[in-house]
C-alpha positions in Angstrom: 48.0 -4.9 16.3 45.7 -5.7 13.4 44.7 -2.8 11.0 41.9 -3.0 9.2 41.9 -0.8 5.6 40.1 1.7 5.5 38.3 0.3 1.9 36.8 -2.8 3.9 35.6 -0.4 6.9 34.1 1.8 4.3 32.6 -1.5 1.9 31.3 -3.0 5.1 29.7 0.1 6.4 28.2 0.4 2.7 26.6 -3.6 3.2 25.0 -2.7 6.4 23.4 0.6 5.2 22.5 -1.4 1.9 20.6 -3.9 4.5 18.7 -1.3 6.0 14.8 -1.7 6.2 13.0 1.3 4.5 9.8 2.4 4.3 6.9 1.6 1.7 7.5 4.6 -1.1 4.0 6.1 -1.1 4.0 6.9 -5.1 4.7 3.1 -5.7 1.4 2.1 -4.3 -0.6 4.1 -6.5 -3.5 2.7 -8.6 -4.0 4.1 -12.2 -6.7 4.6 -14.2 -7.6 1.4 -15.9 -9.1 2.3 -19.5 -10.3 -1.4 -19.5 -11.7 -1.9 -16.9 -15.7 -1.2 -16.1 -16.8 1.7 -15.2 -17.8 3.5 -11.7 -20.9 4.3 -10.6 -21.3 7.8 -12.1 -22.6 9.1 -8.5 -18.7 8.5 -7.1 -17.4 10.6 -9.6 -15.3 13.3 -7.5 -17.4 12.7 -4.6 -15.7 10.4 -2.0 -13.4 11.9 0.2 -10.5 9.7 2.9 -12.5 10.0 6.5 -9.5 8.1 8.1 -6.4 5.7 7.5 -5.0 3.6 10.2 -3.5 0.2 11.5 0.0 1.2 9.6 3.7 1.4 11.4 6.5 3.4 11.3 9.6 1.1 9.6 12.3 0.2 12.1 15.6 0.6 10.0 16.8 -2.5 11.8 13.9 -4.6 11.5 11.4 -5.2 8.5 10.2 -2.2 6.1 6.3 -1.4 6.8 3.6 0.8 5.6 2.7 3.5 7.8 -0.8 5.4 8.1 1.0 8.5 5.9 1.7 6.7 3.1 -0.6 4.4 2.4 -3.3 7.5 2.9 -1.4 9.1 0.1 -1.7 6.0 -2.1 -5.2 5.9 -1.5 -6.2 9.2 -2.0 -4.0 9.4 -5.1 -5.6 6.1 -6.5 -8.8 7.4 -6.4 -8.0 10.4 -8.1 -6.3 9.1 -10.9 -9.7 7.1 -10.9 -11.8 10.4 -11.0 -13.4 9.4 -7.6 -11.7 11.8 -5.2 -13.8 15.2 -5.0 -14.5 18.1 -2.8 -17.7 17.4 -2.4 -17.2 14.4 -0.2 -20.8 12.3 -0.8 -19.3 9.7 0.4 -16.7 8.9 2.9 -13.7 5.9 2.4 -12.3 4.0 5.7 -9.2 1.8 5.6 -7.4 0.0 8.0 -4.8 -2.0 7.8 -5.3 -5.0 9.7 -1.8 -7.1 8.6 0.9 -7.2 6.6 1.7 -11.0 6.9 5.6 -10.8 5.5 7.8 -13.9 5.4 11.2 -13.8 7.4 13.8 -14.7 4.7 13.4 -16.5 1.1 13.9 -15.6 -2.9 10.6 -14.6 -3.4 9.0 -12.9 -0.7 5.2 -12.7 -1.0 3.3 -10.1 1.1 -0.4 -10.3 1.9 -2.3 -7.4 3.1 -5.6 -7.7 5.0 -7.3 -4.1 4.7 -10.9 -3.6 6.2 -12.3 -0.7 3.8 -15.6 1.3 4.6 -17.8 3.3 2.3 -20.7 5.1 3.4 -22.5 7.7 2.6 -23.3 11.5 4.4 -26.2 9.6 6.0 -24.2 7.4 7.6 -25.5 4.5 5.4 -22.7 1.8 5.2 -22.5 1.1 1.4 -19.5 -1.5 1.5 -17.5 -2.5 4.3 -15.6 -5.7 3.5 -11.7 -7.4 4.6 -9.8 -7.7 1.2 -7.0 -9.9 1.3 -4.4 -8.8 -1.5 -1.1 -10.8 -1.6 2.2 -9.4 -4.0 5.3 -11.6 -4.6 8.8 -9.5 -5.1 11.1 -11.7 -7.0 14.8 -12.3 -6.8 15.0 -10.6 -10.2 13.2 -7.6 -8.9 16.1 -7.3 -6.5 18.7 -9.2 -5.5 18.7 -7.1 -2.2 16.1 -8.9 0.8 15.4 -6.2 2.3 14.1 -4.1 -1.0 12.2 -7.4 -1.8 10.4 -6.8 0.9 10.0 -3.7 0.3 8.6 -4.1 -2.9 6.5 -6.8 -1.8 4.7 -4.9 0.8 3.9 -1.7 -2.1 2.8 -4.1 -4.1 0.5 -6.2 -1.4 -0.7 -2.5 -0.7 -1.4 -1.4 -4.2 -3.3 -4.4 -5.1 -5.7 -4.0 -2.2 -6.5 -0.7 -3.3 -6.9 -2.1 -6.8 -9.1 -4.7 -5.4 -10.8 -1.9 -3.7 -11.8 -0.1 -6.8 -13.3 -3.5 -8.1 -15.4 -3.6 -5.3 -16.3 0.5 -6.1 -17.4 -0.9 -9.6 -20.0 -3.5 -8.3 -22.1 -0.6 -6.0 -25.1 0.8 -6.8 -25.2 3.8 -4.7 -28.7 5.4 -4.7 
């Protein structure tokens, strides 16, 4: 009979675990504050609130890592306030959906794009921006030389520059 050692059981156990899908890390697709960049309408300081979050999955282990509703509400929230835009007073209400996360199947590079509808209106129910941003990432092989944390990488990137984008289109509104 043919005995496999225990060391190759344990370094092959090891590979498949290292191959396993994981989810989007929610801190990773956080958006700074941007000392450069213009700034916000001074009415959205600490006044807009996150009225909902969807269109995200749950990561399969086996299958491709995703961004679920949980995290990339966290991100969002936390972006805008490290932007000074989250508040209590909630003036004005953010929507986001995720409506894709177009991912490639295999490669060196893996690029990501995520289309996001956002939503911003006011108490009155005023829309004030409601626009599809497409936002695109690419994880390189010298990011990781592991796929599957490529992707992963690539997908909290395609997710932080949508909110980023997001912001920039925050920056152009003239809210009465």
């Amino acid at each position: 009979m043919f005995r496999v050692p225990l060391r190759l059981l344990a370094a092959g156990a090891l590979a498949l675990l290292a191959a396993c899908a994981t989810p989007a890390e929610p801190g990773q697709m956080v958006v700074g504050r941007d000392a450069a960049a213009p700034a916000f309408p001074v009415a959205f300081n600490a006044a807009i609130c996150v009225r909902s979050v969807g269109g995200g999955q749950e990561t399969n282990p086996l299958m491709m890592s995703q961004v679920d509703d949980r995290a990339f509400r966290f991100a969002l929230e936390a972006s805008l306030r490290e932007n000074g835009l989250l508040g209590a007073a909630c003036r004005y209400q953010a929507d986001a959906t995720l409506l894709s996360l177009v991912q490639p199947m295999f490669g060196l590079d893996l690029r990501v794009t995520a289309l996001v509808n956002y939503a911003l209106a006011d108490n009155s129910g005023t829309l004030l921006l409601r626009e599809t941003i497409g936002s695109a990432f690419t994880a390189t092989f010298s990011d990781s030389p592991i796929a599957v944390m490529r992707l992963k990488l690539a997908n909290e990137g395609a997710i932080r520059t949508s909110i980023n984008d997001f912001l920039g289109r925050l920056r152009e509104l003239k809210p009465k």
